[in-house]
C-alpha positions as CSV (number, residue, x, y, z in Angstrom):
1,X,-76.6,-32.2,67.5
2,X,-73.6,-29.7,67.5
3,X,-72.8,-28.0,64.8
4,X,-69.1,-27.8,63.9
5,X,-67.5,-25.0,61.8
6,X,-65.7,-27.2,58.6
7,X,-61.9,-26.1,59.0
8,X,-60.9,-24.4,55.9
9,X,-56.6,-23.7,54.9
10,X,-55.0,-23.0,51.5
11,X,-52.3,-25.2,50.5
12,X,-49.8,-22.8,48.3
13,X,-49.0,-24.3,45.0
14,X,-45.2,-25.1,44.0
15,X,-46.0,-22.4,41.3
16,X,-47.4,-19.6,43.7
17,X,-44.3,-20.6,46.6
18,X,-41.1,-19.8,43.5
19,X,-43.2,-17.1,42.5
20,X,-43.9,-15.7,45.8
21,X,-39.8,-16.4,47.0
22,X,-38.2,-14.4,43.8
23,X,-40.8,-11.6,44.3
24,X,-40.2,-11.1,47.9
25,X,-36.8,-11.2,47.5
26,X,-36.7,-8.7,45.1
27,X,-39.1,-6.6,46.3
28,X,-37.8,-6.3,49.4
29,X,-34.0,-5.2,48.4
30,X,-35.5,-2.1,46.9
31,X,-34.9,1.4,48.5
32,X,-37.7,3.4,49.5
33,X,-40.5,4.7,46.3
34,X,-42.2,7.9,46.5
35,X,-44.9,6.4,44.2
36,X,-46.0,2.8,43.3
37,X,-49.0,1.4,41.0
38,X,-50.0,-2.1,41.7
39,X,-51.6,-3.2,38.5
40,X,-54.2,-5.7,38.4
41,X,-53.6,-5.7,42.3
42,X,-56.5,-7.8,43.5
43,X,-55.9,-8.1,47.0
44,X,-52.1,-6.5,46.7
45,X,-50.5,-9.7,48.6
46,X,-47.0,-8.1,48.0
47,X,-47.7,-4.7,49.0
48,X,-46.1,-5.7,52.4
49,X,-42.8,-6.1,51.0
50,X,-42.7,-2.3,49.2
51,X,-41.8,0.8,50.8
52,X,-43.6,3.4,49.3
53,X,-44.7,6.9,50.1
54,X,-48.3,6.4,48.2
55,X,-49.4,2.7,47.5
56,X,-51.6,2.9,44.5
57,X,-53.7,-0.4,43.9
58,X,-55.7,-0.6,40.3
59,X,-58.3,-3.6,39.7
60,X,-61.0,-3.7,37.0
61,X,-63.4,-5.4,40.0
62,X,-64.7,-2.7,42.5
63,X,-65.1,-6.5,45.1
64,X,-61.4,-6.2,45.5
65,X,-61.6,-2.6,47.2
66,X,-58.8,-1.3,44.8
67,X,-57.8,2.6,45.0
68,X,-59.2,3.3,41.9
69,X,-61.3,1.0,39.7
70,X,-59.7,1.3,36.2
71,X,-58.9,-1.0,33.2
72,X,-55.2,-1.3,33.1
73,X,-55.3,-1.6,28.8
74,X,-55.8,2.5,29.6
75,X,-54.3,4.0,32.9
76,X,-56.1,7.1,34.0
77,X,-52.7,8.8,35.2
78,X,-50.6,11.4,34.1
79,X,-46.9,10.7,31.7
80,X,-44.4,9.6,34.3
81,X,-45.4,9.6,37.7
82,X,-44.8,6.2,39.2
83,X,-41.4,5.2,40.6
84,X,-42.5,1.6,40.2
85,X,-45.0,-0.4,38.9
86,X,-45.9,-4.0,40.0
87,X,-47.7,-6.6,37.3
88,X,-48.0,-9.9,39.4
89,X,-49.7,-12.6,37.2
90,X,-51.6,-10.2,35.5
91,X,-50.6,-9.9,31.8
92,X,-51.6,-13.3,30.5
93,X,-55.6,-12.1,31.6
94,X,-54.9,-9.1,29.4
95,X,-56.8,-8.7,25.9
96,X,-53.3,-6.8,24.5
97,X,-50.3,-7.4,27.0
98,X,-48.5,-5.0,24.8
99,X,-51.1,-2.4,25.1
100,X,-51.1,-2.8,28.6
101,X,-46.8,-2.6,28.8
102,X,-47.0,0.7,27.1
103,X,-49.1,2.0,29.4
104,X,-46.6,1.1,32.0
105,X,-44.0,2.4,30.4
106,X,-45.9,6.1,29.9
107,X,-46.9,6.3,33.6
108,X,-42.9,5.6,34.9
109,X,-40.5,7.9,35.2
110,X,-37.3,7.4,33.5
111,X,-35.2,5.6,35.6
112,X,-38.8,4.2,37.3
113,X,-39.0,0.0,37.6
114,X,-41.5,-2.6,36.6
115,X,-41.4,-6.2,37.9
116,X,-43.8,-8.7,36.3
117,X,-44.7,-12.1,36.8
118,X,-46.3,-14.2,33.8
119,X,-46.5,-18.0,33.7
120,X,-45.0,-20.2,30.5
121,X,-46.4,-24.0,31.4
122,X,-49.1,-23.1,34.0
123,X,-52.6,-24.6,34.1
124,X,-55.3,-22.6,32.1
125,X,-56.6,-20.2,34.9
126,X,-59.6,-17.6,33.7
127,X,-59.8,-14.4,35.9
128,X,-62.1,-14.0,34.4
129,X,-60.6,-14.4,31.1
130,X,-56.9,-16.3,30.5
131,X,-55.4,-15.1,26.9
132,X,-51.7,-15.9,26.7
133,X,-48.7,-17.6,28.5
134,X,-45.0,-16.2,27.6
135,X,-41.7,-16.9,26.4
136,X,-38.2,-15.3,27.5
137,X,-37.9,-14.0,23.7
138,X,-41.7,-12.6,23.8
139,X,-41.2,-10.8,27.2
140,X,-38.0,-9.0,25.5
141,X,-40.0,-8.4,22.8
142,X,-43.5,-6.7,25.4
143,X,-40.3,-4.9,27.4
144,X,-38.3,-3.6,24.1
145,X,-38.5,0.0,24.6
146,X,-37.4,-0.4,28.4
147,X,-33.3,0.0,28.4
148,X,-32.7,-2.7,31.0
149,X,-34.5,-5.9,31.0
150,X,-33.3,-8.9,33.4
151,X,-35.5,-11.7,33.1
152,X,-35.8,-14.7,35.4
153,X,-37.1,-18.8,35.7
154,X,-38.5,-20.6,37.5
155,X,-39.2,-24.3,38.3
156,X,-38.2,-27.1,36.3
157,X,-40.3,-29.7,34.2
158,X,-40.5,-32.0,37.3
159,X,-41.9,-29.4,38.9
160,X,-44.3,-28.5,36.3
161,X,-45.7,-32.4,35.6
162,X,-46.1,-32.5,39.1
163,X,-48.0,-29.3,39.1
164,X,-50.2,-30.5,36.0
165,X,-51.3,-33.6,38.4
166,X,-52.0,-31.5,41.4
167,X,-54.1,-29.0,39.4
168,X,-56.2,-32.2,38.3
169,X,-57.6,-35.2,39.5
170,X,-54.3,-36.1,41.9
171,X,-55.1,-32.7,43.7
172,X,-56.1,-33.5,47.2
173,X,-54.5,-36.9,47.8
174,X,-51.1,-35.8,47.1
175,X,-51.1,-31.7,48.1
176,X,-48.9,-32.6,51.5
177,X,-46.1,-33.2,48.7
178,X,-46.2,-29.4,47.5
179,X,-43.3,-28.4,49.7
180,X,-40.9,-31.3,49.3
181,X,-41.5,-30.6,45.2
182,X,-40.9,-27.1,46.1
183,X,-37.5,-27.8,47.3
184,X,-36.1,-29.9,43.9
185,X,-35.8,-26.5,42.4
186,X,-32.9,-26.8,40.0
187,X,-33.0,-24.5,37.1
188,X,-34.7,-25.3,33.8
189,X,-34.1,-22.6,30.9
190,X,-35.9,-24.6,28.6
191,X,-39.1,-25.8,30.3
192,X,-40.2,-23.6,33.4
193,X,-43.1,-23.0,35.2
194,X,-43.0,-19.1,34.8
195,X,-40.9,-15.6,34.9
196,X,-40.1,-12.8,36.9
197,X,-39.4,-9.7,34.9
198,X,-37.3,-6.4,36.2
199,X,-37.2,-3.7,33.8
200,X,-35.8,0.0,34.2
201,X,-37.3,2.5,31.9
């Protein structure tokens, strides 16, 4: 009897497709970095979209082959040497998010950028912990000491009852649906599925 190979794909969630469309965007509409930290990098799915002289990854799990193995909560780099630092669905699996925002703050230059990603009504999702989710008011309140802070939603409360049923039981039957939802994107200030962060030091 043959044995055949089970055919394995990843359908993207509506969550991880506006994420992955705002980042992309604006990661790719910046100029050219002499240095840039990825922060809780994992396997650095964005680094494609940065130009950067020296691409610094940072994971606390050695599995994910970062540059150097490091707890973000207490960077082992020098007072402003990054042009930009990435957080991309990282902070909520932080012990102290604001621990880990001053951090960033010390290792950029002035002038240097951080974009962030953090979900608001997103599924619980340990890696291996999952702390927090944020609001508009309490990312301006992790980003205070940054002079320019532009913050931006995404997704819409269809979009996030329909993710709550895909995450569950609905999952498989109805995960050919993920990019028609994807496309109802109308903007929801009050109830979205996350936010994408750009702060200037």
């Amino acid at each position: 009897m043959k044995n055949f190979k089970r055919i394995k794909f990843r359908v993207e969630s509506v969550y991880s497709m506006l994420q992955k469309k705002w980042l992309s965007s604006t990661l790719k509409s910046l100029p050219n970095f002499e240095i840039v930290l990825d922060l809780g990098s994992s396997i650095s799915p964005y680094r494609k979209y940065i130009k950067a002289n020296k691409f610094i990854t940072v994971d606390i799990d050695p599995d994910k082959n970062p540059t150097i193995v490091a707890d973000i909560h207490s960077l082992p780099f020098a007072d402003e040497i990054a042009d930009l630092v990435i957080l991309t669905e990282v902070l909520e699996h932080c012990y102290s998010p604001s621990q880990v925002i001053q951090e960033v703050y010390r290792v950029l230059k002035p002038g240097g950028i951080c974009i962030a990603t953090v979900p608001f009504l997103y599924k619980f999702h340990p890696d291996p912990r999952d702390y927090y989710r944020f609001t508009e008011q309490g990312i301006k309140f992790l980003f205070k000491e940054f002079r320019e802070v532009k913050i931006y939603s995404y997704g819409n409360r269809f979009q996030v009852m329909y993710e709550l049923l895909y995450q569950g039981v609905m999952r498989y039957p109805i995960f050919f649906l993920n990019y028609l939802i994807y496309l109802l994107n109308w903007k929801d200030k009050t109830s979205p599925l996350g936010y994408g962060v750009f702060a200037i030091k």
